[in-house]
Every structure is written in structure tokens, then in C-alpha cells.
C-alpha positions as CSV (number, residue, x, y, z in Angstrom):
1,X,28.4,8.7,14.1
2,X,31.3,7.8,11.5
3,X,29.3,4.2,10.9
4,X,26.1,5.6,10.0
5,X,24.8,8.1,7.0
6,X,23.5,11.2,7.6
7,X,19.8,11.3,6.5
8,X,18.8,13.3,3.4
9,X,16.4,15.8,5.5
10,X,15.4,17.9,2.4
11,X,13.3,14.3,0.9
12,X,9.9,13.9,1.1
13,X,8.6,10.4,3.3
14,X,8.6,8.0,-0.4
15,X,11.8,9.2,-1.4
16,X,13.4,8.8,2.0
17,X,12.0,5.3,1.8
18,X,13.6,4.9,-1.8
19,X,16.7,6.2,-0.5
20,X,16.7,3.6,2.6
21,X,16.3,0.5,0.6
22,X,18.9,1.5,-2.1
23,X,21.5,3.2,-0.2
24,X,21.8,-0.2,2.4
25,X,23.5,2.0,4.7
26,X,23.4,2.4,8.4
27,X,21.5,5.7,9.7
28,X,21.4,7.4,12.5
29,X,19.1,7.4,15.4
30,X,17.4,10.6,13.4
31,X,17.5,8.8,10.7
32,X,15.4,6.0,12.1
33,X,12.8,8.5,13.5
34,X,12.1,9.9,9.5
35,X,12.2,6.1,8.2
36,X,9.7,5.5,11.0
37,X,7.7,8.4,9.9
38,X,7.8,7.5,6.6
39,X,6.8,3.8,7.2
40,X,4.0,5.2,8.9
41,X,3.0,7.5,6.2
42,X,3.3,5.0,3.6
43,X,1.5,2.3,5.8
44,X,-1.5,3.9,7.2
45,X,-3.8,4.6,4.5
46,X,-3.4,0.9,3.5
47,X,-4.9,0.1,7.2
48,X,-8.3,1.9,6.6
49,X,-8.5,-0.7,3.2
50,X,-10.4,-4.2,2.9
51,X,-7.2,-6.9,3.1
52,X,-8.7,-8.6,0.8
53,X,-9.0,-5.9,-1.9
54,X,-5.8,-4.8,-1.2
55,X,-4.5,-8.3,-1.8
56,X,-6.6,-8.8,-5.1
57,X,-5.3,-5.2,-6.3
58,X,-1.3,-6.1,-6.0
59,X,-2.2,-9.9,-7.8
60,X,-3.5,-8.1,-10.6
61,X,-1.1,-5.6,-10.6
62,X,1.7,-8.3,-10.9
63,X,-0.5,-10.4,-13.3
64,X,-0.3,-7.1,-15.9
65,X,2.0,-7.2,-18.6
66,X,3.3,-4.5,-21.0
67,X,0.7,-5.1,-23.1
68,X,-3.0,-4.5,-23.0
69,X,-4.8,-7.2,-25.1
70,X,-8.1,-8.9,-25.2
71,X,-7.1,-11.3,-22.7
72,X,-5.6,-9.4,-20.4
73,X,-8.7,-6.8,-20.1
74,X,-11.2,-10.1,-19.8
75,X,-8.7,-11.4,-16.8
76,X,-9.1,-7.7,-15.1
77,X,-13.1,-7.7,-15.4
78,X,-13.5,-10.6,-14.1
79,X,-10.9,-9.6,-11.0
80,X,-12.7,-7.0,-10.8
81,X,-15.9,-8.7,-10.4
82,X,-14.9,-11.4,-8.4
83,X,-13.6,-8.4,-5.4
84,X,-17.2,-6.6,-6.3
85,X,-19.2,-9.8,-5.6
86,X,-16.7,-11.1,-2.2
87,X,-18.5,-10.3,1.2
88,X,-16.0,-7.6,1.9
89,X,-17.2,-5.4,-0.8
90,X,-20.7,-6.4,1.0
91,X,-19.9,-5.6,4.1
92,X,-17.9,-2.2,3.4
93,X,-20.9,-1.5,1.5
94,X,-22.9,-1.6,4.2
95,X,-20.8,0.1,6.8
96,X,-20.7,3.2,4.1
97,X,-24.3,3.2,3.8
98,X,-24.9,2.8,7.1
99,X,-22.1,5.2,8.4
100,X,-20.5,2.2,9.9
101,X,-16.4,1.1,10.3
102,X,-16.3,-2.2,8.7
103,X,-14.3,-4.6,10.5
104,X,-12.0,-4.5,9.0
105,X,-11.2,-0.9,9.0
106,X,-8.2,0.3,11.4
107,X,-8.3,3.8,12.9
């Protein structure tokens, strides 16, 4: 095991996921288990979230800049519009109300 770094066990799933991409080392076969499990960890609650939300969410985000003016809070409400008016807030609408899974929805 000389090639590969012993995994920090005492970090919680995001920070082992921090550590992993800025420590670019090898890890051992434990190692890959906790990245797994932190992958998953990280991963699933995005699963049970309309795509296309999620997608419109991390634009936005990366449209942000440090400062909060005028424009950008008129370019937020209308993303923010445009996601409430898009059939998939319609249809996980529905599915609440109707104690449904959208689509969508995995798990």
C-alpha cells in the first residue's frame, strides 16, 4: 500500500470529497469504499429533484456576481419565474398534491 494514501477516517462524507479532489492522490481500496459513500451521499438527494430545476438553480448560481444590484435581482425573478411557470413545476405540483412521484423523481 506504499502507492496509495491512507484515507482520513475521522472526515465527514463532503470533506472526504474535498480532500479527494485536492489531495490527487491514489487511495486505497478503503479509501474507494468512503469516496463511494460519499459520492453517494452527496448525489442522492439531487436524484429525488426536477433536472430541470436543478439545472436552472446552478445557471443562476454561476450568473451571480459579488454584487447584488437592480439588475441582477430582476435577472433572478424572472429565473425564478420562468422554473415556476415550466411543466415540471406543474407536474411536481401535481404529484405533491396528489401524493404522486413525479417522473422524474428517483427512489
Amino acid at each position: 500500500m506504499s502507492s496509495s494514501t491512507t484515507w482520513p477516517k475521522s472526515l465527514p462524507p463532503q470533506a472526504s470529497l474535498y480532500w479527494l479532489r485536492l489531495s490527487s492522490r491514489r487511495f486505497s481500496s478503503a479509501g474507494s469504499r468512503v469516496a463511494n459513500q460519499a459520492v453517494t451521499a452527496e448525489v442522492t438527494p439531487y436524484l429525488s429533484c426536477a433536472p430541470g430545476a436543478v439545472a436552472a438553480a446552478k445557471k443562476l448560481a454561476r450568473a451571480l456576481g459579488p454584487v447584488i444590484d437592480a439588475q441582477t435581482i430582476e435577472m433572478t425573478v424572472t429565473a425564478l419565474i420562468a422554473q415556476w411557470e415550466s411543466p415540471e413545476a406543474e407536474e411536481g405540483i401535481a404529484a405533491f398534491f396528489g401524493k404522486t412521484a413525479p417522473r422524474w423523481q428517483i427512489g
